[in-house]
C-alpha positions in Angstrom: 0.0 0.0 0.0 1.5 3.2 -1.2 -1.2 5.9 -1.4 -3.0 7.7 1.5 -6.0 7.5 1.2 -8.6 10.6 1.7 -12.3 10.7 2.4 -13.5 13.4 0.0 -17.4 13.1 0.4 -20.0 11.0 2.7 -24.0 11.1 1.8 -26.7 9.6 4.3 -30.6 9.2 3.9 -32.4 9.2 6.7 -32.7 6.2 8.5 -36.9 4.4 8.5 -39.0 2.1 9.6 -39.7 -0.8 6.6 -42.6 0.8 4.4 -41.8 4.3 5.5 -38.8 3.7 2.8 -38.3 4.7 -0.9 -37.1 1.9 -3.1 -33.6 1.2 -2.7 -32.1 2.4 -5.8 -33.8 6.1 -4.6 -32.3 5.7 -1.2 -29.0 4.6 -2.8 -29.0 7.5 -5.5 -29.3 10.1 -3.2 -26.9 8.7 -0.9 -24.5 9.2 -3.8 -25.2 12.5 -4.9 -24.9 14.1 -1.4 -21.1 12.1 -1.4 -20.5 13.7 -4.9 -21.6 17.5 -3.5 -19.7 17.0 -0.5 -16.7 16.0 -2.3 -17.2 18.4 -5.6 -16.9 15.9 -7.6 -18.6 14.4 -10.6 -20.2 10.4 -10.8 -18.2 10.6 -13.8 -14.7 10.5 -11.4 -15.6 7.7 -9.7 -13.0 5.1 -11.5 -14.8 1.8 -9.6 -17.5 1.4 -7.4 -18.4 -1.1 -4.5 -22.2 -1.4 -3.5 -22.9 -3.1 -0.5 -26.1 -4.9 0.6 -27.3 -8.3 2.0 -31.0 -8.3 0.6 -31.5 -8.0 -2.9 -30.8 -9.9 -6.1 -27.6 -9.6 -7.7 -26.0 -6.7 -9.8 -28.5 -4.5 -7.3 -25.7 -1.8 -7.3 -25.8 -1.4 -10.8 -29.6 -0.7 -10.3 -29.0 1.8 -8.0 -25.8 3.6 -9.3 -27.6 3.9 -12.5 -30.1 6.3 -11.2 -26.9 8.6 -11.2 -25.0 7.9 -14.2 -24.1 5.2 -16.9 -20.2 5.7 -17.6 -19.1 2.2 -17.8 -17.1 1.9 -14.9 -16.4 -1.2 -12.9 -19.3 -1.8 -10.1 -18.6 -4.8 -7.9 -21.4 -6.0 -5.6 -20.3 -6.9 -2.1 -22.2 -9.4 0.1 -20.6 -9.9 3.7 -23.9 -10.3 5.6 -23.8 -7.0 8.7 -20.1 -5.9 7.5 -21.0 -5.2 3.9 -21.0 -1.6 3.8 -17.5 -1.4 5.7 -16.5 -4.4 3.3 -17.3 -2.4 0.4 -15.4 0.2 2.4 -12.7 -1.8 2.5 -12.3 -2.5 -0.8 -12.7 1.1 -2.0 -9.6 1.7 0.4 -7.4 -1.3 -1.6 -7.9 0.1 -4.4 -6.7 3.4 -4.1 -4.5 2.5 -1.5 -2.1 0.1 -3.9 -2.2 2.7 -6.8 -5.1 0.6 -9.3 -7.7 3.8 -8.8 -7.2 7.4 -7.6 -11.3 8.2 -6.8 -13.5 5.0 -5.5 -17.2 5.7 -4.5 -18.1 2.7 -2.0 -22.0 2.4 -1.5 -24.1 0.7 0.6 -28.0 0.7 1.0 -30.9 -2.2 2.7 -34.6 -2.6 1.5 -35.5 -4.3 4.5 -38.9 -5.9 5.4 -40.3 -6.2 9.0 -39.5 -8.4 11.3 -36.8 -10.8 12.2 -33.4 -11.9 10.1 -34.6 -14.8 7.8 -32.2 -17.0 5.5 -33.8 -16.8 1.7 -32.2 -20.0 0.5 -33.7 -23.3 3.0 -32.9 -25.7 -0.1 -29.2 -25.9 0.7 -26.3 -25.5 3.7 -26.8 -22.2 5.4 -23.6 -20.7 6.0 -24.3 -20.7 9.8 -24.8 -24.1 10.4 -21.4 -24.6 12.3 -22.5 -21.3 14.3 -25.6 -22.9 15.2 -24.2 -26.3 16.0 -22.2 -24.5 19.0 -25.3 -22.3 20.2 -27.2 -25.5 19.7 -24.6 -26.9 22.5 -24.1 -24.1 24.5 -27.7 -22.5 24.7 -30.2 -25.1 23.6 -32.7 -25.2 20.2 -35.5 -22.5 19.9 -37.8 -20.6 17.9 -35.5 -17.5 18.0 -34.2 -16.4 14.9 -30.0 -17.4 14.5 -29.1 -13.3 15.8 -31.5 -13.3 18.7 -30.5 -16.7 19.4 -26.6 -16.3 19.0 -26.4 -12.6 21.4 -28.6 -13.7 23.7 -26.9 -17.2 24.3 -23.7 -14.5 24.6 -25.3 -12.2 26.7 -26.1 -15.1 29.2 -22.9 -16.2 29.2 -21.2 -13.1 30.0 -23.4 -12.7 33.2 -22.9 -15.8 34.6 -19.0 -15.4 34.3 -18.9 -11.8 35.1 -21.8 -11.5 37.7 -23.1 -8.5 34.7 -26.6 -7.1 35.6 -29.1 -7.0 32.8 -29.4 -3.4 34.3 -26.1 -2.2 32.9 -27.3 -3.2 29.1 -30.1 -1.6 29.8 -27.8 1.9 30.5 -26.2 1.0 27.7 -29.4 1.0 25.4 -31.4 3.9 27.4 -27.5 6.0 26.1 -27.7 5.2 22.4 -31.1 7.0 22.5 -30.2 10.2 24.7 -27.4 10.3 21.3 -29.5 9.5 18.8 -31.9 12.5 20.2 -29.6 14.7 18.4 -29.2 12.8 15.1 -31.7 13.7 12.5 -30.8 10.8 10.3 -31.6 8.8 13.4 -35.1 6.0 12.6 -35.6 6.6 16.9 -34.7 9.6 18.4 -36.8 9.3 21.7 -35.1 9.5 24.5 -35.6 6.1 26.6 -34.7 5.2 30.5 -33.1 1.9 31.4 -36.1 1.4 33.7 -38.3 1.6 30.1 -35.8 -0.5 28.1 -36.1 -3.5 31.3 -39.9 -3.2 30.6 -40.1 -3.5 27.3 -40.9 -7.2 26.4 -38.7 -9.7 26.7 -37.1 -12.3 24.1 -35.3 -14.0 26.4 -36.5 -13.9 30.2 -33.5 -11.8 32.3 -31.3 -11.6 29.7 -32.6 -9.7 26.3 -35.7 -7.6 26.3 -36.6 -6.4 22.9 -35.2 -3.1 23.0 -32.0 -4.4 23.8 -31.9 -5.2 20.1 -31.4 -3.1 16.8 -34.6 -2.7 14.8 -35.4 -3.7 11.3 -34.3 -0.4 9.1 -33.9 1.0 5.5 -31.3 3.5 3.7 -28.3 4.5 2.5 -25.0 5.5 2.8 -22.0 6.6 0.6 -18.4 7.7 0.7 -15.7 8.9 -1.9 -12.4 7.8 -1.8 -9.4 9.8 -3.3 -5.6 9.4 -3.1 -3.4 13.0 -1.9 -2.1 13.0 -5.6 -6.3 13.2 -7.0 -7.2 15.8 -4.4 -4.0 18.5 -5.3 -4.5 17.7 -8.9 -8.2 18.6 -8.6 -8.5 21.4 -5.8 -9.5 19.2 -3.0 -8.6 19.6 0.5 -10.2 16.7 2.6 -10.0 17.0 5.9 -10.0 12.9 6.5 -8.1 10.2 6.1 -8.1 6.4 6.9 -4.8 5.7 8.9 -5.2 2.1 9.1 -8.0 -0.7 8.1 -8.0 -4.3 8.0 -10.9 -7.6 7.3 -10.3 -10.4 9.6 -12.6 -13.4 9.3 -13.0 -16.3 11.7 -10.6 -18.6 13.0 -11.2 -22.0 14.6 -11.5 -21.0 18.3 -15.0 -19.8 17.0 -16.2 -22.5 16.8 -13.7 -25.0 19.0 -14.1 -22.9 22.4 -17.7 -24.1 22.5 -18.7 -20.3 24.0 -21.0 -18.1 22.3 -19.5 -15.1 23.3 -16.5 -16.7 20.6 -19.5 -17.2 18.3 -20.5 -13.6 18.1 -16.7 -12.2 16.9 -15.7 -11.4 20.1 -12.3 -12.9 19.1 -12.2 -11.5 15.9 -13.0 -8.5 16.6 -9.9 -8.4 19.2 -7.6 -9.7 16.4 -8.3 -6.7 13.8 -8.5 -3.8 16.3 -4.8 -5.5 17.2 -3.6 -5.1 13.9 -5.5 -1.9 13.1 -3.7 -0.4 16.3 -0.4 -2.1 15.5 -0.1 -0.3 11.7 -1.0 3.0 12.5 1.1 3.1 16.1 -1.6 4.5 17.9 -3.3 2.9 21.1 -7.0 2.2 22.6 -6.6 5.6 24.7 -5.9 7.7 21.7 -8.9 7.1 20.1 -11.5 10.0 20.9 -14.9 8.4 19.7 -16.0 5.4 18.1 -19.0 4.4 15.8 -19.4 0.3 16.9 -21.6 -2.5 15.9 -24.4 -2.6 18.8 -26.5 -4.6 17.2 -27.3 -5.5 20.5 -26.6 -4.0 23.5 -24.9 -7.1 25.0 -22.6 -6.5 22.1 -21.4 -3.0 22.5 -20.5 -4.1 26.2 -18.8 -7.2 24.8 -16.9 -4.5 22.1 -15.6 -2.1 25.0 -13.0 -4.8 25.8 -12.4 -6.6 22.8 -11.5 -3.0 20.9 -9.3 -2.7 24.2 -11.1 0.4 25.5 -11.1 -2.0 28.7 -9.6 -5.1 29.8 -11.5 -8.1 29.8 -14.2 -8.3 32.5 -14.3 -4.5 33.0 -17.1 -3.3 30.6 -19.6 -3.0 33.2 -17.5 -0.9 34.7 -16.7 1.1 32.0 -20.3 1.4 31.0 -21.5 2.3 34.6 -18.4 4.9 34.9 -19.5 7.2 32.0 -16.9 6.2 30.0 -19.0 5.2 27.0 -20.1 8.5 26.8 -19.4 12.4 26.2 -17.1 13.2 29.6 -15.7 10.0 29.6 -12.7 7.9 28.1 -14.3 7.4 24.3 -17.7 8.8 22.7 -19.6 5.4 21.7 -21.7 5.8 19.1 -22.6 9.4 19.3 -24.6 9.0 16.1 -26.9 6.6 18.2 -25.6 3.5 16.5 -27.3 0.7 15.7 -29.7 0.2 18.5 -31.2 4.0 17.9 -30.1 4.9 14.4 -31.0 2.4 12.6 -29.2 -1.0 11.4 -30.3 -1.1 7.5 -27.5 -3.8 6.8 -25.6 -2.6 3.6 -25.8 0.8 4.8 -24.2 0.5 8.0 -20.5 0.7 7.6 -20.7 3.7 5.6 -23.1 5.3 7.8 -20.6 5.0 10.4 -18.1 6.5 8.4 -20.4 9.4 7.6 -20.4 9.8 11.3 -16.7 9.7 11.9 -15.9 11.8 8.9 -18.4 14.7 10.4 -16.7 13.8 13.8 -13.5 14.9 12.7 -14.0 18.0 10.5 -16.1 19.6 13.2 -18.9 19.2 11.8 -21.5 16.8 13.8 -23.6 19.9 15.6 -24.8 18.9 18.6 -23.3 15.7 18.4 -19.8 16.7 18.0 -17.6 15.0 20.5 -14.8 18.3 21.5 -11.1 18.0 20.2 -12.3 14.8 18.2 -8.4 13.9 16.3 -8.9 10.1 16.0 -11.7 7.8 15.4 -12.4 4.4 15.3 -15.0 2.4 13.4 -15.9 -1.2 14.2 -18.7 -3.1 11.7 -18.9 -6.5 12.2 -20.5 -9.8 9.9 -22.1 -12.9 11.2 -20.9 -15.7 9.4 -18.4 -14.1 9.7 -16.1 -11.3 8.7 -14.8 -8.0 11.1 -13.9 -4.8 9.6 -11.8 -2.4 11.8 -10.9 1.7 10.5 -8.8 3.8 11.7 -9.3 7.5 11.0 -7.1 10.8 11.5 -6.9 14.3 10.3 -5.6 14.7 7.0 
């Protein structure tokens, strides 16, 4: 890798309820032309494209780009289940990164329908069958859907080894809302108290009630990328840049320590923060606020040690201490993240980075977390695949 790499523009549609939604090539189109005006640039820069989403047909992203333009440039669909946005992400960095392209628009955007997570293929393996064969061990059969099933099976866990109240994940929710309160992009942005989040009904009896867990959303989110050499060349002056990045995927303790807490990434989410933290030579205290994958609130806990914000046993602590919040060690999900924003399952990689990016020009309002210099961003996959950023100043 040669090039830095600059974030030039981010775009973001509202986050909704399914049915409140436009179709997804509207939501992904305007995604992209908000990117486009950020960065002053053209659809007709963008050298390759990455569109990432889980439900949809294939070649969806040439559906939705073409609502923007038709220049024949490369567009590569990306399909990595929760991580896809931040995969497509990922990619986008590679390539202008190693030199192949100099301006990469990544993409990602979710047509969901209500309810739980369902597989669309039941003729064939599922790619969680391993997955389930340890929750199957650890946690017993159900009717819950594999996510419901797999977090709360982790959440569980955690509090019989740690002695974890389901209190504390209710702070945890009852914060992402008192941020999301001031995001206007946010799907919920009422304020909630733990006391409401323990009343709300449960999935799984002292361990998960249902807002504990991310809702069912739709929309978009988009981001240009541009090496130094692009942005001189054409008057640019980003004020982002991605210091490090990495994809790790999992390796056999997933599956071989028999604990669902392994099943969930907690491992492999610990592996790529290591080697995110290792390239850029920074530490878990530098970073000033993070955008994390809370797709349940069991998991952001879970997340404050493996990202090394704690050490392992201490996120109660850190959550009862204040230091998941404005005041405190790191800003978590100031946008509201996926418990109150929204978790629209293309989209969401890139809608963190929209955060971050507005995080460290200045420019979140009243979300802005002060002297923001370094950010982290934390999207993770089920199946599975973990993708880690970095992000600094340019």
């Amino acid at each position: 890798m040669k090039n830095e790499v600059l974030v030039a523009g981010v775009g973001m549609t509202p986050f909704k309820k399914p049915g409140d939604n436009l179709p997804y090539p509207e939501m992904a189109a305007q995604a992209v032309r908000q990117a486009l005006q950020d960065a002053g640039l053209t659809y007709a820069d963008a050298q390759e494209v990455y569109a990432g989403y889980v439900f949809g047909d294939s070649t969806c992203g040439q559906r939705a780009v073409y609502e923007v333009g038709m220049t024949g440039v490369p567009v590569i669909n990306v399909n990595n289940n929760c991580a896809s946005g931040s995969t497509a992400l990922y990619m986008a960095h590679k390539a202008v990164a190693s030199g192949a392209a100099d301006c990469v628009l990544a993409l990602g955007f979710e047509q969901m329908g209500r309810g739980a997570l369902s597989s669309s293929w039941t003729d064939r393996p599922s790619p969680l069958s391993r997955f389930d064969d340890v929750i199957d061990d650890v946690f017993g059969h159900g009717e819950l859907t594999s996510a419901i099933r797999y977090f709360a099976a982790a959440g569980k866990e955690y509090m019989t080894r740690y002695g974890t109240s389901l209190e504390t994940f209710a702070k945890i929710r009852a914060k992402a809302s008192r941020h999301a309160a001031n995001n206007p992009l946010a799907v919920f942005r009422k304020e909630l108290t733990a006391e409401e989040v323990l009343a709300s009904p449960a999935i799984v009896p002292g361990v998960l009630t249902r807002l504990m867990a991310c809702p069912p959303t739709c929309g978009a989110a988009a981001t240009l990328l541009v090496s130094r050499a692009f942005a001189e060349k054409y008057g640019l002056a980003p004020k982002v840049r991605i210091l490090a990045q990495t994809l790790v995927t999992d390796q056999p303790n997933v599956f071989s320590d028999q604990s669902a807490i392994s099943v969930v990434g907690y491992d492999t989410t610990r592996e790529a923060a290591r080697q995110v933290y290792e390239t850029a030579g920074v530490g878990p205290e530098d970073i000033d606020v993070c955008e994390m994958h809370d797709c349940f609130a069991q998991n952001e806990l879970f997340n404050y040690e493996s990202l090394g914000f704690c050490n392992e046993g201490e996120g109660e602590k850190f959550a009862l201490a204040g230091d998941n919040t404005y005041g405190g060690a790191v800003v978590v999900n100031p946008s509201g993240g996926l418990l109150s924003k929204g978790h629209p399952l293309g989209a969401t990689g890139l809608a963190q980075c929209y955060e971050l990016t507005h995080q460290l020009r200045g420019s979140a309002e009243a979300r802005q977390v002060e002297n923001a210099r370094i950010a982290l961003q934390h999207n993770a996959g089920l199946g599975g695949a973990v993708v880690v950023t970095l992000y600094g100043q340019a």
